[in-house]
DSSP file (Angstrom, degrees, kcal/mol; ACC not computed):
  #  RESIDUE AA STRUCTURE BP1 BP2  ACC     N-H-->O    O-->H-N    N-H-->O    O-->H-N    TCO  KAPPA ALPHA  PHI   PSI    X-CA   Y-CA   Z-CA
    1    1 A X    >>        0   0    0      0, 0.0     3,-1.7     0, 0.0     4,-1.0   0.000 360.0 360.0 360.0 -49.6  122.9   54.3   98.6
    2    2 A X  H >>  +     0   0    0      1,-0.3     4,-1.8     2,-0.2     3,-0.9   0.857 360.0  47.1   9.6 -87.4  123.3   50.7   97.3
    3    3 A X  H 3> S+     0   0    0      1,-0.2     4,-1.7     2,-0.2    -1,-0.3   0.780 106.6  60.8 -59.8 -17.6  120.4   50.2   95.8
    4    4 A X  H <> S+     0   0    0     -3,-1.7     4,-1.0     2,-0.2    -2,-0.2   0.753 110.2  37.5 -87.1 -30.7  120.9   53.2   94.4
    5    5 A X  H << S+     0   0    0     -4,-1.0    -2,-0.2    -3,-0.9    -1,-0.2   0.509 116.6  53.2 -87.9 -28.4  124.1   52.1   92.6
    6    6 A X  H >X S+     0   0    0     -4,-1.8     4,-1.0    -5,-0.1     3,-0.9   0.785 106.4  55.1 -64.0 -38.6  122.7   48.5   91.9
    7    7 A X  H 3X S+     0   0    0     -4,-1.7     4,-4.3     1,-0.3     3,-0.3   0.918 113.0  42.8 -86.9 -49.4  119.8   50.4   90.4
    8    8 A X  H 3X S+     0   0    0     -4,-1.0     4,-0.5     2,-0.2    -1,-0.3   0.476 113.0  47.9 -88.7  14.3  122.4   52.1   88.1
    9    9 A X  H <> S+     0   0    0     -3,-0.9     4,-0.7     2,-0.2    -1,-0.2   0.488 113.8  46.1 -93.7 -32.9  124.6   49.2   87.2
   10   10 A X  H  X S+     0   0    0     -4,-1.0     4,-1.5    -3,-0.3    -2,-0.2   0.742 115.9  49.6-104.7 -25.4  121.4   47.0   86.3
   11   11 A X  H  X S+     0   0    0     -4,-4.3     4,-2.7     1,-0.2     5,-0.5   0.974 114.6  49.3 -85.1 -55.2  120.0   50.6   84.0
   12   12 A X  H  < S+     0   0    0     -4,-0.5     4,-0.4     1,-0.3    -2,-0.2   0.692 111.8  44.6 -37.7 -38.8  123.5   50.6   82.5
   13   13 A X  H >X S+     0   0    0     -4,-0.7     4,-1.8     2,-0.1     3,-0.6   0.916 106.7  57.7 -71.8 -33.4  123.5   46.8   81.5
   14   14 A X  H 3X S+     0   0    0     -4,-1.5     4,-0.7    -3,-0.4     5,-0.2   0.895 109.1  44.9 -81.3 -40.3  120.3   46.8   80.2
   15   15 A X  H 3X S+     0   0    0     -4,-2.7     4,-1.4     2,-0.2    -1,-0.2   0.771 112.6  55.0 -69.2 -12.2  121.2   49.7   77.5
   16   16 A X  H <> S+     0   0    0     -3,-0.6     4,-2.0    -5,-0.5    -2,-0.2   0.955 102.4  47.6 -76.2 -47.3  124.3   48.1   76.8
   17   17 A X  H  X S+     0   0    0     -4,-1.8     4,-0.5     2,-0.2    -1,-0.2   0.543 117.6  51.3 -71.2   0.2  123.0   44.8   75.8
   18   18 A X  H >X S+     0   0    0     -4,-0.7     4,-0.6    -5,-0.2     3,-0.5   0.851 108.0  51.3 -83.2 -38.3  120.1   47.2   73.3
   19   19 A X  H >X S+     0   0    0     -4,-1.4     3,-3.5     1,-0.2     4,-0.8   0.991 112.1  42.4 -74.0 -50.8  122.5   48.9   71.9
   20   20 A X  H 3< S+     0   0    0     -4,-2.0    -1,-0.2     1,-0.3    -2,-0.2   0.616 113.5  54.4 -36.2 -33.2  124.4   45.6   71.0
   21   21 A X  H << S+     0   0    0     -3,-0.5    -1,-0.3    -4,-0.5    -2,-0.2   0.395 101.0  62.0 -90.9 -16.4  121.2   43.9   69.9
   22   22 A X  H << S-     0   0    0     -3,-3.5     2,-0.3    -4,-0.6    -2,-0.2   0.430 104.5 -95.5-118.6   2.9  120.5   46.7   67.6
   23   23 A X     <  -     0   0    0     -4,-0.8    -1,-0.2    -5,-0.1     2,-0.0  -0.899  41.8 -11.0 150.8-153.1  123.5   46.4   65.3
   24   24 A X        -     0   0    0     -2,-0.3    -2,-0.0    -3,-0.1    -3,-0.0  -0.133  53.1 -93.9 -93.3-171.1  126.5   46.5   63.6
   25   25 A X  S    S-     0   0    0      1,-0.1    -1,-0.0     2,-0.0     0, 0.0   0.992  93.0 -30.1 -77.0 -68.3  129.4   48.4   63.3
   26   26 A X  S    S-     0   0    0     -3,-0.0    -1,-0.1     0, 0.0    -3,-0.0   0.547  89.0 -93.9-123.0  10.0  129.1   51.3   60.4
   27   27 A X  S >  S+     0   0    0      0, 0.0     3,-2.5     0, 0.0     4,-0.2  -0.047  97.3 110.0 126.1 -45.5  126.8   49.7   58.0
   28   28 A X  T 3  S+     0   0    0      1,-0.3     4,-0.3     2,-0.2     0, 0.0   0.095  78.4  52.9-106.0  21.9  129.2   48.2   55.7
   29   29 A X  T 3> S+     0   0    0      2,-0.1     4,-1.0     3,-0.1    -1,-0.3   0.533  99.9  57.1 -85.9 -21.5  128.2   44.7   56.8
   30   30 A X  T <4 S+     0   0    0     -3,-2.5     4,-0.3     1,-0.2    -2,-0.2   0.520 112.8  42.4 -79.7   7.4  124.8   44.8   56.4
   31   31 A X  T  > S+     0   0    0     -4,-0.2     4,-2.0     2,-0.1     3,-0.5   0.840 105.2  59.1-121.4 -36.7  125.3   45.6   53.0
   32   32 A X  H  > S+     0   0    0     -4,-0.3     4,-1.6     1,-0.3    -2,-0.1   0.737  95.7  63.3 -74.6 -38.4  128.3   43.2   51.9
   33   33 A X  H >X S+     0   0    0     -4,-1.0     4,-1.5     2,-0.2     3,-0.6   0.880 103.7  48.3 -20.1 -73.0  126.5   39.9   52.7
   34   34 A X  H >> S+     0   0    0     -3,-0.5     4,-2.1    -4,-0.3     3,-0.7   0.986 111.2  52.0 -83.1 -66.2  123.8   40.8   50.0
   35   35 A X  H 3< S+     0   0    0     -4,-2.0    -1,-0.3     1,-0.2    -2,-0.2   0.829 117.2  36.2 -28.9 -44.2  126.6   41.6   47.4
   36   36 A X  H << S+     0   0    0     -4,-1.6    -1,-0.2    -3,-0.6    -2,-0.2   0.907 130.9  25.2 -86.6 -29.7  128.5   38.3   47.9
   37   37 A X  H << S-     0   0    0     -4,-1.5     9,-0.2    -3,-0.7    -3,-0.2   0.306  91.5-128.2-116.6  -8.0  125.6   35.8   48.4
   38   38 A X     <  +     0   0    0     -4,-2.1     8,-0.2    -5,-0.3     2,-0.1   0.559  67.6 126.4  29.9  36.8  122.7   37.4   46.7
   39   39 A X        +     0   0    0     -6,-0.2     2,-0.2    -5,-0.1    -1,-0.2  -0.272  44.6  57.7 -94.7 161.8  120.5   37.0   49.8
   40   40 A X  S    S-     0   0    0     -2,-0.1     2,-0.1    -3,-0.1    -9,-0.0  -0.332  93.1 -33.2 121.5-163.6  118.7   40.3   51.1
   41   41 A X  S    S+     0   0    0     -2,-0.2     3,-0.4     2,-0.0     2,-0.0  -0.182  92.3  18.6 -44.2 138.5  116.2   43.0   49.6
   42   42 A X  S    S-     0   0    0      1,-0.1    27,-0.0    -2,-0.1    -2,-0.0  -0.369 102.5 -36.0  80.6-156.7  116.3   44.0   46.0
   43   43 A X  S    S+     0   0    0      2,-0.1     2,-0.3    -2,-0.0    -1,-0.1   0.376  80.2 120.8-122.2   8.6  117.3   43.2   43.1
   44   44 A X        +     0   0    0     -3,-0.4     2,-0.4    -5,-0.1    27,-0.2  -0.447  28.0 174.3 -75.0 132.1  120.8   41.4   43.7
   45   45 A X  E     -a   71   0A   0     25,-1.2    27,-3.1    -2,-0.3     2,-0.4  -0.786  23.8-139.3-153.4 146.7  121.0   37.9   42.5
   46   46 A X  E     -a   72   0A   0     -2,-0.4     2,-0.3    -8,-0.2    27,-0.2  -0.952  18.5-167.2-118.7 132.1  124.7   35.9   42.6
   47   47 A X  E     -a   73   0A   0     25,-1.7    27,-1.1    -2,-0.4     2,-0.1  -0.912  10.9-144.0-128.9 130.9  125.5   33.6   39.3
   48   48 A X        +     0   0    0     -2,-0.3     2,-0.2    25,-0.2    27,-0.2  -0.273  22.2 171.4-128.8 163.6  128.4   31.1   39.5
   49   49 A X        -     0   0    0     25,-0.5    27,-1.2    -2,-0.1     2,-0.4  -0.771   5.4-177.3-169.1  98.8  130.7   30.2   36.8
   50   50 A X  B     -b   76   0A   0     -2,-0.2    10,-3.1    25,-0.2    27,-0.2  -0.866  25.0-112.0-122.2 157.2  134.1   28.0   37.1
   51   51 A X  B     -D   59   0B   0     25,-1.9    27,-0.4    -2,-0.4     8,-0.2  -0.506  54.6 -75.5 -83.9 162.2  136.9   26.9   34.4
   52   52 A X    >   -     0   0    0      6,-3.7     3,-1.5     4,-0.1    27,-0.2  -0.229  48.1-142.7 -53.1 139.1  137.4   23.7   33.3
   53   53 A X  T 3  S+     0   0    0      1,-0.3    -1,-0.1     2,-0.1    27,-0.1   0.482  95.6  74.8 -89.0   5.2  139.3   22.1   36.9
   54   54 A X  T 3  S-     0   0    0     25,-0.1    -1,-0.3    26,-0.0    -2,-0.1   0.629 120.9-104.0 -86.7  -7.5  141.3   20.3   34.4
   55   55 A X  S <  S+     0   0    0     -3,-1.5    -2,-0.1     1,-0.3    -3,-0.1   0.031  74.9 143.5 110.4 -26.1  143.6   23.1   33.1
   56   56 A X        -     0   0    0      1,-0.2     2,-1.5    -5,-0.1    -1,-0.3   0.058  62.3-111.5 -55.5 170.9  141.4   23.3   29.7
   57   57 A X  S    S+     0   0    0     69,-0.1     2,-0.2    -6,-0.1    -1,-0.2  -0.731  84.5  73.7-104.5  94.4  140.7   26.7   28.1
   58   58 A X  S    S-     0   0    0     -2,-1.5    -6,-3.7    -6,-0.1     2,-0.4  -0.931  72.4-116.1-159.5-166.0  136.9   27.0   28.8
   59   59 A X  B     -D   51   0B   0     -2,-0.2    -8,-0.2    -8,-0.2    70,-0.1  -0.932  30.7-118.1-121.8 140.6  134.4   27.6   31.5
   60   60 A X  S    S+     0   0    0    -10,-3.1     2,-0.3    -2,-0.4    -9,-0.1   0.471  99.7  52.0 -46.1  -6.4  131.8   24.9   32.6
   61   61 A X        +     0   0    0    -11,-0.2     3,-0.1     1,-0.1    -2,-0.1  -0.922  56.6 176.1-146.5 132.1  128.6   27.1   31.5
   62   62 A X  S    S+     0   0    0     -2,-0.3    69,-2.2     1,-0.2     2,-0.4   0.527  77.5  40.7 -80.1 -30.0  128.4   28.7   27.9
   63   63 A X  E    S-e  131   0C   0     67,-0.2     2,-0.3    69,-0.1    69,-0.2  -0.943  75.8-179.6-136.3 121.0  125.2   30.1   28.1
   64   64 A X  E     -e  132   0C   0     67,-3.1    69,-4.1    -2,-0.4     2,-0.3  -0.980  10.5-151.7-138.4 159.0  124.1   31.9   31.6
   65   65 A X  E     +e  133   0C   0     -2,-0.3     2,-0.4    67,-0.2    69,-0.2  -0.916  21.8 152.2-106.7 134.5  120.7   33.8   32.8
   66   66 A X  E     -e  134   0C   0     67,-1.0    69,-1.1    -2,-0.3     3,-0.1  -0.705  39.7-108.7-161.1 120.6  119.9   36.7   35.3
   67   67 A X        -     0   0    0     -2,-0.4     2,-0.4    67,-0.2   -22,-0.1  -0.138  49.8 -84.0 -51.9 156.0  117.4   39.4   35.8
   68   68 A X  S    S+     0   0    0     67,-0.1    42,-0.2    40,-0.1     2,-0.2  -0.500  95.1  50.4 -64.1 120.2  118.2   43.1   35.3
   69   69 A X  S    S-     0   0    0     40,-1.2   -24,-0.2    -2,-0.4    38,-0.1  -0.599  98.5  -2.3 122.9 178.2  119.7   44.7   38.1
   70   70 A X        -     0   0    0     -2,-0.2   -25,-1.2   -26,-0.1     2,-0.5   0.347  60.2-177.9 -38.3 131.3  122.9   43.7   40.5
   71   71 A X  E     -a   45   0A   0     36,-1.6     2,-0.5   -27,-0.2    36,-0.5  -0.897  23.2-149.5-159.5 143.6  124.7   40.5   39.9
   72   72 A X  E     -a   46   0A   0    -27,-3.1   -25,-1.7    -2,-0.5     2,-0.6  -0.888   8.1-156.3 -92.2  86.2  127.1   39.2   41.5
   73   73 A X  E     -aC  47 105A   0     32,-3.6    32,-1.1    -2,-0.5     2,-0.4  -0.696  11.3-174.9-103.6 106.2  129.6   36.9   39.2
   74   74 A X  E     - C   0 104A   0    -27,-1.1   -25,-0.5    -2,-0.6     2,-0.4  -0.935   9.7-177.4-106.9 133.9  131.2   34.5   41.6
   75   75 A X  E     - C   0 103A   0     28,-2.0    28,-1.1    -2,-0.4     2,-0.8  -0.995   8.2-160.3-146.4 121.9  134.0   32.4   39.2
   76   76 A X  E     -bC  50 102A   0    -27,-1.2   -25,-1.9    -2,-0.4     2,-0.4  -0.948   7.6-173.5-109.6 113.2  136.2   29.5   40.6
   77   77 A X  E     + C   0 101A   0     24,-3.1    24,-4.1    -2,-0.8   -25,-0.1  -0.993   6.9 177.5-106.7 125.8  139.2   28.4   39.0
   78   78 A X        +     0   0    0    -27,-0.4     2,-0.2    -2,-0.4   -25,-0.1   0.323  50.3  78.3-134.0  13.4  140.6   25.6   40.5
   79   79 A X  S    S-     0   0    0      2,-0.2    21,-2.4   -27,-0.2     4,-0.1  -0.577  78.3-114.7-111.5-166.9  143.6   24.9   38.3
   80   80 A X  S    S+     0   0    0     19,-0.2     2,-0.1    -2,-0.2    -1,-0.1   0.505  88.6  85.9-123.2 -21.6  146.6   26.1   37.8
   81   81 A X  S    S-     0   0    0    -25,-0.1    19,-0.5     1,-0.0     2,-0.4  -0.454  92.2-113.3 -87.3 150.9  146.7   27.7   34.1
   82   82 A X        +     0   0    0     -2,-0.1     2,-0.2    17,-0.1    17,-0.2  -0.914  44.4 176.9-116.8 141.8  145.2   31.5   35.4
   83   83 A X  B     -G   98   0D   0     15,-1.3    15,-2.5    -2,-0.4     2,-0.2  -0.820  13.7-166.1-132.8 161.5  141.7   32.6   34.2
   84   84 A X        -     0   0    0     13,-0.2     2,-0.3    -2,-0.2    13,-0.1  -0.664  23.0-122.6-130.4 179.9  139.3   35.2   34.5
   85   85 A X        +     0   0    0     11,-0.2    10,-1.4    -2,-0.2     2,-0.4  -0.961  31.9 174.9-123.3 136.9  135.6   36.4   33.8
   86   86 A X  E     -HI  94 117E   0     31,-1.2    31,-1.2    -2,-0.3     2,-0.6  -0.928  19.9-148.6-129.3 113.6  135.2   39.7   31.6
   87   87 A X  E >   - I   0 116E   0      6,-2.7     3,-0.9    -2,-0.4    29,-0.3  -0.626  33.4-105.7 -70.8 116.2  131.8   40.8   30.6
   88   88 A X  T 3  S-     0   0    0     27,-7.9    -1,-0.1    -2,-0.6     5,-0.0   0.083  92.7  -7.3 -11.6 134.9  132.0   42.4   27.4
   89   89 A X  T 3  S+     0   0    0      1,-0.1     2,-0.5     2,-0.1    -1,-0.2   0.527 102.2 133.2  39.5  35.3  131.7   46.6   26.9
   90   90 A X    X   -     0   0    0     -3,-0.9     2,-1.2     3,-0.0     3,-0.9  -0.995  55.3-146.0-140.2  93.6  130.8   46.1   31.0
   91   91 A X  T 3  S+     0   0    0     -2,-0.5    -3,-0.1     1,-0.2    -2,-0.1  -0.598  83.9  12.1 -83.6 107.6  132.9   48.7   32.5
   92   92 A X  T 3  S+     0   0    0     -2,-1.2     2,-1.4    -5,-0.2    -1,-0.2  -0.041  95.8 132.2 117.7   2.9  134.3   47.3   36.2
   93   93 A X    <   +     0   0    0     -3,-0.9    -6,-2.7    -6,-0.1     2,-0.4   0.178  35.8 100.3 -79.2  41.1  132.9   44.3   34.7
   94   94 A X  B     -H   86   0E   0     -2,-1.4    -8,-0.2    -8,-0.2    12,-0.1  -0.998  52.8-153.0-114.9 116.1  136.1   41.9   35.5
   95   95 A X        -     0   0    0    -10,-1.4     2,-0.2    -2,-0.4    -3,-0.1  -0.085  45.5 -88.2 -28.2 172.3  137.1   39.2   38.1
   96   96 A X        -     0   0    0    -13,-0.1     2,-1.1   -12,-0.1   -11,-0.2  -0.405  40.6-102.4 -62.4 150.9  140.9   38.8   38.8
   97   97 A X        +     0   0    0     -2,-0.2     2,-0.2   -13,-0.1   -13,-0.2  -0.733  59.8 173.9 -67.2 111.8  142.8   36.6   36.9
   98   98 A X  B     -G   83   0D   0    -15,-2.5   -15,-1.3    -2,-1.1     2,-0.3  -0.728  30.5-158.6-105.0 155.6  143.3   33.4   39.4
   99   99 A X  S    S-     0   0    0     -2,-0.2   -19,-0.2   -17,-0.2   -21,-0.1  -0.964  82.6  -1.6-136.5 156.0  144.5   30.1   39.6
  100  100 A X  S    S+     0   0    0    -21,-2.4     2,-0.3   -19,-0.5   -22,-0.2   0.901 119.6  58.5  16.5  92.4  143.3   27.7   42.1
  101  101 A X  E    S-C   77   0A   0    -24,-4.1   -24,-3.1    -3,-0.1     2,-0.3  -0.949  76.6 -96.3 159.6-172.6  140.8   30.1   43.9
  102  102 A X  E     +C   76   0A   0     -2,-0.3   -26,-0.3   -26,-0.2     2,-0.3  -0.719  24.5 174.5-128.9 179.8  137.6   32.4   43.4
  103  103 A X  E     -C   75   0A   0    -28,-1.1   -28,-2.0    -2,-0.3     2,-0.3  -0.916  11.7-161.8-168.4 176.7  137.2   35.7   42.8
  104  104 A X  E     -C   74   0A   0     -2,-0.3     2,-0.4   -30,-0.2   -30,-0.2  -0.892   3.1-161.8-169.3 143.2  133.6   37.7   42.0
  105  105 A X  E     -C   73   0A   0    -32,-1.1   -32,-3.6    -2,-0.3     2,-0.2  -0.941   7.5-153.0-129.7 149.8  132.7   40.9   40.6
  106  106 A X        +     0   0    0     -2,-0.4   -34,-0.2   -34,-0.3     2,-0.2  -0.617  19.4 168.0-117.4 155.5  129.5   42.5   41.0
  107  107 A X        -     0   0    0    -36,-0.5   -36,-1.6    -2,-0.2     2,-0.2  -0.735  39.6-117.9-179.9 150.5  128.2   44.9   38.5
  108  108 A X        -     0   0    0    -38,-0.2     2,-0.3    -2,-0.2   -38,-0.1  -0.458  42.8-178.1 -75.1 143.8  124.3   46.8   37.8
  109  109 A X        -     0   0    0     -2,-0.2   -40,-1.2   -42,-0.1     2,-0.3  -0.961  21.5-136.0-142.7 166.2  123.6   45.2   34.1
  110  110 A X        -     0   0    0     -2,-0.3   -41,-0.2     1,-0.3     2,-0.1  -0.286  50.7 -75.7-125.7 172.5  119.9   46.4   32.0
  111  111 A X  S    S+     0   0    0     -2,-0.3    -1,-0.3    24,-0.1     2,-0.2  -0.409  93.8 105.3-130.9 137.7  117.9   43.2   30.2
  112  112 A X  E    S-F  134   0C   0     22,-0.6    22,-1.5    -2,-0.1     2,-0.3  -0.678  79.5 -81.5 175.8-165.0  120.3   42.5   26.9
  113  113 A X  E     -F  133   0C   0     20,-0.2     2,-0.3    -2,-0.2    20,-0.2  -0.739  39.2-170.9 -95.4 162.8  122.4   40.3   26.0
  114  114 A X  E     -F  132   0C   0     18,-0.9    18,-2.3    -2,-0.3     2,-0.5  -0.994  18.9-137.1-148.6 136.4  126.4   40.5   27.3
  115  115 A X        -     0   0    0     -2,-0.3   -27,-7.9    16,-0.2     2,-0.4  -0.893  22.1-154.1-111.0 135.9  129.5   38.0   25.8
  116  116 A X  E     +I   87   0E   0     -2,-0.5    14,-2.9   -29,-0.3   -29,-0.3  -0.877  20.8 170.4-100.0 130.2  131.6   36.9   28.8
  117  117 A X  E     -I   86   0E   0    -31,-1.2   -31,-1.2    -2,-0.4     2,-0.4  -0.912  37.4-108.2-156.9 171.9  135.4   35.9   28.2
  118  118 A X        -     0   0    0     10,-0.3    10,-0.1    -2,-0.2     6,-0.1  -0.840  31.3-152.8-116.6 145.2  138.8   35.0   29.7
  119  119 A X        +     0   0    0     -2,-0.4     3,-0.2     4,-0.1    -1,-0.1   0.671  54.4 108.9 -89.3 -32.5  140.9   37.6   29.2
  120  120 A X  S >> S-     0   0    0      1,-0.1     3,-1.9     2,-0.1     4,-0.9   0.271  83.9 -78.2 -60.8-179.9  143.9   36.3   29.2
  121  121 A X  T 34 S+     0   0    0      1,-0.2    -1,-0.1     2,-0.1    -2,-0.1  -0.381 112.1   1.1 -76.1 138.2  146.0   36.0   25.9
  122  122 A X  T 3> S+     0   0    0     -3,-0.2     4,-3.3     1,-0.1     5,-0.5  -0.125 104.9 103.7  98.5 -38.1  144.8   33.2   23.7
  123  123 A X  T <4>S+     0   0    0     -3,-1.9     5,-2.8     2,-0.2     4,-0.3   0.934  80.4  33.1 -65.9 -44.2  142.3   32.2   25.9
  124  124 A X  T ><5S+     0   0    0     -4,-0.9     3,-6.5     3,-0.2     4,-0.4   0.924 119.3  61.8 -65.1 -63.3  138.5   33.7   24.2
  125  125 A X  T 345S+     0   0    0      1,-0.3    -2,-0.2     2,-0.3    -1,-0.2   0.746  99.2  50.1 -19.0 -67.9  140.4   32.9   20.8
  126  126 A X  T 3<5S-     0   0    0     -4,-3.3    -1,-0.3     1,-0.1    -2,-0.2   0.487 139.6 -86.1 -62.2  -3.6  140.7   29.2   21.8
  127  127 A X  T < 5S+     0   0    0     -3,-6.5     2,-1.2    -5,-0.5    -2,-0.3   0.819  82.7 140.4 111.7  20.7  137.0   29.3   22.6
  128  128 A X      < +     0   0    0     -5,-2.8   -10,-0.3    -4,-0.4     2,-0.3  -0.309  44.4  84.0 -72.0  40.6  136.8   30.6   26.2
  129  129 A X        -     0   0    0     -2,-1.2   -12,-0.2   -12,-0.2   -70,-0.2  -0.818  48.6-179.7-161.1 163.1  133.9   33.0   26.1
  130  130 A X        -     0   0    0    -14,-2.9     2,-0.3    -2,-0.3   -67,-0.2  -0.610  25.1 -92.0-148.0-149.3  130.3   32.6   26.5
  131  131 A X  E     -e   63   0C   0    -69,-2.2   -67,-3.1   -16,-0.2     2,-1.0  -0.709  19.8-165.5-151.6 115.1  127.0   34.4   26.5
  132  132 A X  E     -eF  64 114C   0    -18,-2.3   -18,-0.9    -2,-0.3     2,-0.3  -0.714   6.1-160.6-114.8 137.0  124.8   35.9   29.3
  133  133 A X  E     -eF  65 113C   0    -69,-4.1   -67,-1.0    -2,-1.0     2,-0.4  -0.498   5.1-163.1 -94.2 158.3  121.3   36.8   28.6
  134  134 A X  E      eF  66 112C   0    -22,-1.5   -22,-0.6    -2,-0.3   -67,-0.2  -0.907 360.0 360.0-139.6 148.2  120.0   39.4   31.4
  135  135 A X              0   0    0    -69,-1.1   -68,-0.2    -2,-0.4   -24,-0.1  -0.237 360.0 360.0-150.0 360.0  115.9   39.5   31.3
């Protein structure tokens, strides 16, 4: 009877450690990764974008590029005056407004061109805004 009870200890580990080996918890890791980093399958592609770290009102890049399909806007502000990213006519197409910190919005965009801006008051006005071309 022993062996018989070793035998079903050692079938018992061995499906625990497959099942373990074979993945996550409901999906919604495998999936978040690609979204933040623009690593995985398809067509999701990350482009980065911070304001000036001095407090000025603009963003270090005027002019940005990306193929058509998910992208991932990762935006670092690392001063103190609070900024955003807004894509144009891009509906969901916002960061947060931050100071010292990052924030990212994701959104599907089609090949055009798209004007990017800080939302906050004054700020595109004073020149805060840019342009991203999608190919």
């Amino acid at each position: 009877m022993t062996r018989r009870v070793l035998a079903i200890l050692l079938a018992l580990a061995a499906l625990a450690l497959g099942t373990a080996a074979c993945g996550g918890d409901d999906g919604e890791e495998s999936d978040e990764p690609a979204a933040a980093n623009g690593d995985g399958g398809g067509d999701g592609q990350t482009i980065q974008i911070a304001a000036d770290p001095s407090g000025a009102l603009s963003y270090d890049q005027t002019e940005l590029t990306a193929s058509a399909g998910e992208i991932t806007i990762e935006f670092t502000n690392e001063s103190s005056v609070p900024h955003d990213v807004t894509l144009e006519d891009v509906e969901g197409g916002a960061t947060e407004i931050i100071t010292e910190d990052t924030a990212s919005v994701t959104v599907a965009l089609e090949p055009g061109t798209y004007t990017f801006f800080c939302s906050v008051a004054g700020h595109r006005a004073a020149g805060m805004e840019g342009t991203l071309t999608v190919e």
